[in-house]
Steps between C-alpha positions, in 0.01 A plus 500: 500500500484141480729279737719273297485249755147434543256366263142593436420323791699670685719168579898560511662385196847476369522692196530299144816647339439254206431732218750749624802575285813439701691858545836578662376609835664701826437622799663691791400547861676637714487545918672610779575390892609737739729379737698630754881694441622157718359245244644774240844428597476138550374492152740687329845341741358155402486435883099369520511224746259288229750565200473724252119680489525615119637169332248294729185787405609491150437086485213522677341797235617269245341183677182665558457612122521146365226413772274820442251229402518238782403876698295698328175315425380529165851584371644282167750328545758629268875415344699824625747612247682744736518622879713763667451632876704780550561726807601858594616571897408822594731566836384901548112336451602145664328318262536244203300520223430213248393503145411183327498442115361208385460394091365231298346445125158353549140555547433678829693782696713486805403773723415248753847357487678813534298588768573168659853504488521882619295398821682143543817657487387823780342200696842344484720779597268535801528120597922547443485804742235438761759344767607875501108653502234413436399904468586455094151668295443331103357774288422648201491211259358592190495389105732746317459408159391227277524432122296308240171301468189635381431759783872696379747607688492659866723748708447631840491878475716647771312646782521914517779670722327736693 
């Protein structure tokens, strides 16, 4: 299989989207940090002595989407059409988990971003909490599912239950 960004050379490359149709394209990532059941409670009473760690992690997921291409090198730079960062607390687990959704109608997909914004926003709910640990462990981040462009549509099949 040949590496899209590398040339015959083998020189990196970004790739030339010119001749591409532009699609409605999405993607979702998703990720998880597992904290501790103090950082838990803080989370959910609103009492985080750095403000609130969801509403800051969700700007920063956001943020970090629009920049996917100031990070990621090789990445176009692209006009996002839509961007949500969601989260689920688990308190039995003592974890959050983050899913990011990004969309847009153009030339190129946006796994990158999603992936971006999922880790941004982990990375962020680690910086809000570390004054209580610094123990916290990002994990699992992961594409879930993408839609249009030429290589079709994507989901993550769900791993087996044993």
């Amino acid at each position: 299989m040949k590496l899209s960004h590398l040339d015959e050379n083998g020189s990196a490359i970004i790739v030339d989207v010119t001749d591409k149709k532009e699609t409605d394209r999405e993607a979702r990532a998703a990720g998880r940090i597992l904290l501790t059941p103090e950082i838990i409670d803080l989370i959910i009473a609103g009492d985080n002595p750095k403000g609130d760690v969801l509403a800051a992690a969700r700007i920063a997921g956001i943020m970090a989407v629009k920049k996917t291409s100031d990070l990621i090198p090789l990445c176009h730079p692209l006009l996002i059409g839509k961007v949500s960062v969601d989260f689920e607390i688990d308190e039995d687990g003592s974890s959050v988990s983050a899913v990011c959704t990004v969309r847009i109608h153009g030339q190129t997909g946006v796994e990158m971003e999603a992936l971006t914004g999922v880790s941004v926003a982990l990375l962020t709910i680690y910086d809000m909490t570390k004054a209580v640990t610094k123990s916290s462990v990002i994990t699992d981040i992961r594409l879930l599912a993408k839609s249009g462009g030429k290589s079709g549509d994507y989901v993550r099949e769900p791993k087996p239950t044993v």
